[in-house]
N, C-alpha and C positions, 0 to 999 in steps of 0.2 A: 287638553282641549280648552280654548278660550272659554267663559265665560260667558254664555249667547246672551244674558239680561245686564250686561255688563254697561252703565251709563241710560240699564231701561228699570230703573231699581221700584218704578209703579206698576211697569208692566209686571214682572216679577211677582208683586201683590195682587196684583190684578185675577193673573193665573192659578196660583195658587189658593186664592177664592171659589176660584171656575172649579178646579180639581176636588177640592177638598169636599166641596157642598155636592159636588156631581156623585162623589165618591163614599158620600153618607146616602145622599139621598134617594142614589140606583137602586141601592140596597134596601131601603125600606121599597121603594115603590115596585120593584121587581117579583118582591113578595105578594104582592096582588094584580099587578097589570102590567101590560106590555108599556113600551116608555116611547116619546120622540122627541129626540133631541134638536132645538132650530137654531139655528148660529144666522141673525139677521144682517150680518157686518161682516162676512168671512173672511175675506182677506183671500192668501195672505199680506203683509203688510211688517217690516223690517225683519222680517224673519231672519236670527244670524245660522241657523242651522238648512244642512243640506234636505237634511229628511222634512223639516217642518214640525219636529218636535217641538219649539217654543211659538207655535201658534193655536189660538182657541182650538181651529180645527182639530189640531192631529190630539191632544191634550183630550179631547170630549170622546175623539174615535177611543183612544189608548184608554180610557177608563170605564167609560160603556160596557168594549168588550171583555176588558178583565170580570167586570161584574157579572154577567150574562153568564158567563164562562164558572166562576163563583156560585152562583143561584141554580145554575147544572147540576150542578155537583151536589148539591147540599139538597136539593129536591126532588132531581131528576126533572124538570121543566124549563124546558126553555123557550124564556119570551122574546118578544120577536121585540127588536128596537132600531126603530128609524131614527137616522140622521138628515136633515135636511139643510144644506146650505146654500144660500143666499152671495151674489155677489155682482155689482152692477158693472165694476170695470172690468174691457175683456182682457188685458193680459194677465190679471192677478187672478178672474175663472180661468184664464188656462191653465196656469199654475196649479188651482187648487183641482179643478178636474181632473189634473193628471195623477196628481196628490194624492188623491181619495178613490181612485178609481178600484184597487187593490181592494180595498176594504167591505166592496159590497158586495156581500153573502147571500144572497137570497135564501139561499138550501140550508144557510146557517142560523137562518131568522137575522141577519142583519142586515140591513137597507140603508143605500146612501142615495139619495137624492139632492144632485145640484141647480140651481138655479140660474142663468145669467140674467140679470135686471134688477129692479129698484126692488126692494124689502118688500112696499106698501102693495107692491102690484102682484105679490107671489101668496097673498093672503088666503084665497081659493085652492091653490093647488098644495099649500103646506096643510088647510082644514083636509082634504081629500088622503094626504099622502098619511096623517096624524090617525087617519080612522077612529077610533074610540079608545085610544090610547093616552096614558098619561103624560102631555105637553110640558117642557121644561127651556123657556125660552131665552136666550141668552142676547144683550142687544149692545153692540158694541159701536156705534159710530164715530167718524169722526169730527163731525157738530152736532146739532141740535135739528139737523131734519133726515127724511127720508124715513121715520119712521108714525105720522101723526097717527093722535090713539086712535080717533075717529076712522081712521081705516083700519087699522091692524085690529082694533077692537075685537070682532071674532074670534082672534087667536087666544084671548082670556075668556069664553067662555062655558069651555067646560067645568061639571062641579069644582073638580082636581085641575090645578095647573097653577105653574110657577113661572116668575120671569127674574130673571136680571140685568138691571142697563147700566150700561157706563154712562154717568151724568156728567159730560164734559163741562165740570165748574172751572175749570182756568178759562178754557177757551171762553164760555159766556158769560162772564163775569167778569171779560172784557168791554163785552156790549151791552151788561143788564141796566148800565144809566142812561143809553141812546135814546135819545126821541126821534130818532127817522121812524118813518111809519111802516118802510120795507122792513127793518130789522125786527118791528114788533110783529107784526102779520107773523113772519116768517115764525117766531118763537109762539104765537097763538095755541099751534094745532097741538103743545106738548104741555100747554098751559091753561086748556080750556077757556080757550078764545080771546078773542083782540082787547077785550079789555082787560087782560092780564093785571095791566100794573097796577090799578086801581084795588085788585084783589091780594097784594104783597102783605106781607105782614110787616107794618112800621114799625116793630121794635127789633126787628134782627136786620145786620147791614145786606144791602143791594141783593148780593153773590147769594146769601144763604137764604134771604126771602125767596129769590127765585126756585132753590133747590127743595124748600119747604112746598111752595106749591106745586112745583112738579110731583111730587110724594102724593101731595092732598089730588092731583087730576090726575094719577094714575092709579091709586085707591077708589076712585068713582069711576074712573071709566070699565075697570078690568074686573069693580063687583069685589076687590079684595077684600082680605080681613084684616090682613096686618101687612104694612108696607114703611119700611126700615130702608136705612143708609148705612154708610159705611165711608168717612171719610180718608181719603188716601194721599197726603199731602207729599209733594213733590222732595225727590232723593235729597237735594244737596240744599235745600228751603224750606223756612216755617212755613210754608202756606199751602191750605190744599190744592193738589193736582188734578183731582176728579171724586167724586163719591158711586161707589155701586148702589144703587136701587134696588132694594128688594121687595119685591110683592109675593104673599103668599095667599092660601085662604083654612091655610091647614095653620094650628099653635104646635103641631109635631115637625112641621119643617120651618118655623118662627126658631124653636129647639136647637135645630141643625146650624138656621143661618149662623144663630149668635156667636154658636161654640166658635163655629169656622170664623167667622170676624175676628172673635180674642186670639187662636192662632196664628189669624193672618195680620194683625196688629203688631204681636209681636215680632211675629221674624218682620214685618217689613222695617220696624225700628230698629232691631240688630242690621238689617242692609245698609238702612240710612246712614246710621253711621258709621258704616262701615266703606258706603258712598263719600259722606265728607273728608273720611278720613282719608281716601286716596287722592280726595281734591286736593286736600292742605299740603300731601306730599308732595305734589305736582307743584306746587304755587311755591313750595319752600325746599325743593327736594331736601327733604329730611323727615325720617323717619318716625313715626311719633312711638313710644313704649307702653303708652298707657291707651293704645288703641281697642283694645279688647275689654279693658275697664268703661269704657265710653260706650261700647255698645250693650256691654249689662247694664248699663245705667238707662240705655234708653229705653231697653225692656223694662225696666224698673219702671218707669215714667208711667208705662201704659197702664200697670200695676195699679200705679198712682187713680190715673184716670179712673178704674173702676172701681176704686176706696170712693173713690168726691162720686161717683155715679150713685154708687151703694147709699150713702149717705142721702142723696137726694128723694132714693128709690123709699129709704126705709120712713122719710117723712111724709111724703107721698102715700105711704101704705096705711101709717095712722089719719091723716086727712080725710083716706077712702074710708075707713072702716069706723070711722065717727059719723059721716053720713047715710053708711050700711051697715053697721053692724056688724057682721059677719060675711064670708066672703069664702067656695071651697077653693081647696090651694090652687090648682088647676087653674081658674079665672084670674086670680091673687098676678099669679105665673106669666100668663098670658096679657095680662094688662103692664105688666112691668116691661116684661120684656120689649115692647112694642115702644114706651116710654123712653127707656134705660138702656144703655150699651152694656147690658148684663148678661150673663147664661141662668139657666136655668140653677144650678147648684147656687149662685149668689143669690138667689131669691130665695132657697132653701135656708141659708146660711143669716140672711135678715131675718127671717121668723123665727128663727132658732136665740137668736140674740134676743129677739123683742120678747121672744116666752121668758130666759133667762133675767129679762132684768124688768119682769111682772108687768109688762104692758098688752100682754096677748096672751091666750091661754094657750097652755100646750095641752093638743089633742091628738099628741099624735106619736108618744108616748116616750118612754125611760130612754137612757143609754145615750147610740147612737145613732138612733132614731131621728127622723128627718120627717119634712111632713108631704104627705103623697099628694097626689090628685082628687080625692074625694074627701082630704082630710076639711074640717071647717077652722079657718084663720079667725077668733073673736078677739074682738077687743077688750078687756077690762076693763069694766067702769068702777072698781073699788081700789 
């Protein structure tokens, strides 16, 4: 069977984002509450597969109910988990209605509710269909509207609730230097209003200003606590293709995102080059032999990336704790992370260093001892 992500070597990262974070985090959340899953952008949309296996949709169905299915077993309770999908054009709902129609259970606690119409106008009946259940929003467009915060807003405000969007930075970082005033209005409602530009940060270029402040106006609109990206640079090119946006309000699925970030970093670097390397055949039909050394190497890279991250994080750490003194690891954790393209173990792994070479006290004791959540991070002043 061909290859469905074959020439979609983002999309590929994309999903395996979707899966991995859904796939940690059913599992925690399932342990205490029922779940509703919302797909803002359903599609579907180049699907190469008959079933719909490589679309968010079917991807959220097939992980959901394995979990459910998992927490059965292991508890004997099963919680009830809504899926809601979203989708304004009618032939890609017909597709996806027909799609998902199989899969709603009612008698099994699983619910599928589809939508035909714009995201922003389905806000009412996804809070109804969500009941008091824990929201985990997925937001996939194909530009930069149909979703402004100022309407979807309610969909972030229970205590618990997560989202993730795809931040289309190719596409608007085509137009983030336009001075028409249609294009800017237009980009306002996801940027905390028309005066956007004058709110950019002058020292990062155009593209990344703008991604920064979509981070900072969906962090205030949705009440988050910690709201991360994820850069996803395009298969067969240095330059990024889209970043995923994460918002949390939990540092236990701050936890989750990271991990899933560093795996999804990597394999996407082994595709990549494993993308150019079928380009170069093409362009040369000739075989290259050291294909597979290329794509450890790109792994490597990423490697790379979170040595200089580490580095930044561990100076950062002493900075903090010269103005606080002490700090327990848990906060320490939780502020790096949000900072840093790090996991939780590399913020381990910097205190463990800085005790070893007398700049922080270790409190957290002998061996291979690491330091926990309530451990205190001090600083040395001798």
């Amino acid at each position: 069977m061909a290859d469905p992500y074959f020439g979609r070597e983002q999309t590929r990262a994309k999903h395996f984002i979707l899966k991995s974070y859904l796939q940690a985090l059913a599992f925690k959340v399932l342990t205490f509450s029922d779940l509703t899953y919302v797909d803002g952008f359903s599609g579907p949309w180049e699907s190469k597969t008959e079933n719909f296996r490589d679309s968010s949709f079917m991807i959220a169905i097939d992980v959901l109910r394995d979990a459910q299915q998992q927490i059965l077993h292991r508890t004997g309770i099963r919680r009830r988990i809504g899926c809601f999908f979203s989708e304004k054009d009618s032939d890609a709902y017909a597709q996806l209605e027909q799609a998902v129609a199989e899969f709603h259970q009612p008698q099994e606690c699983f619910e599928i509710k589809t939508y035909e119409g714009k995201f922003e106008d389905a806000v009412l009946d996804i809070r109804s269909f969500a009941r008091t259940s824990f929201p985990i929003i997925f937001i996939d467009p194909t530009g930069w509207t149909g979703y402004p915060f100022h309407k979807i807003k309610p969909l972030f405000s229970p205590p618990r609730c997560e989202v993730l969007i795809n931040f289309m930075y190719d596409f608007i970082n085509r137009f983030a230097y336009s001075a028409d005033t249609e294009i800017i209005n237009s980009m306002a409602p996801i940027l905390g209003g028309q005066n956007w530009p004058d709110r950019l940060d002058p020292d990062l270029p155009r593209g990344l200003a703008v991604e920064k402040l979509f981070r900072e106006t969906l962090k205030a609109s949705g009440d988050f606590k910690f709201v991360v990206s994820t850069k996803i640079d395009k298969a067969t090119a240095e330059r990024p293709h889209f970043f995923i946006v994460y918002g949390t309000k939990s540092a236990d699925g701050l936890k989750v995102f990271r991990q899933t970030e560093y795996d999804a970093l990597r394999k996407h670097a082994k595709n990549r080059a494993n993308a150019m390397e079928k380009q170069r055949e093409q362009r040369l039909n000739v075989a290259d032999l050291f294909a597979g050394y290329e794509a450890e190497m790109q792994e490597a890279t990423v490697d790379e990336i979170v040595a200089e991250q580490k580095s930044l994080a561990t100076n950062r750490l002493i900075e903090t704790l010269a103005a606080r003194g002490q700090l327990v690891f848990s906060d320490v954790a939780s502020k790096l992370l949000e900072q840093f393209m790090l996991r939780e173990t590399n913020i381990k792994d910097i205190c463990v260093d800085l005790a070893k070479a007398g700049r922080i006290e270790n409190t957290w004791g002998s061996g291979n001892r690491k330091p926990r959540d309530r451990d205190l991070i001090i600083l040395r002043t001798n």
